[in-house]
N, C-alpha and C positions, 0 to 999 in steps of 0.2 A: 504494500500500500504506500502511496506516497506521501509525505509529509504535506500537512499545510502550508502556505508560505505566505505572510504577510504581505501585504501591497509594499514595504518598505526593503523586505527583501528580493522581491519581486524587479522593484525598480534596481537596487546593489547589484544584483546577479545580471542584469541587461543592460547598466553600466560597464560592468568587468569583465564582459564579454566580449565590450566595442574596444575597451583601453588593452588588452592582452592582444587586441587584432592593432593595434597602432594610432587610434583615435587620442585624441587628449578628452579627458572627462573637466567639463567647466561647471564650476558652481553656478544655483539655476538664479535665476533674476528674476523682477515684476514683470510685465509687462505692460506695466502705468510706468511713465514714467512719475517722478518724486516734481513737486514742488506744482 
């Protein structure tokens, strides 16, 4: 049976997927900008 996986692991594991293939992983942003 497989384990559950939170939506935050979910997102980690499909990050380190893309960064072990050569992408660079960027911390995510608004897309409001501020002010």
């Amino acid at each position: 049976m497989t384990p559950k996986l939170s939506g935050n692991q979910i997102r980690q594991t499909f990050i380190d997927f893309f960064v072990e293939r050569g992408h660079t992983a960027v911390p995510s942003m608004s897309l409001v900008p501020g002010g």
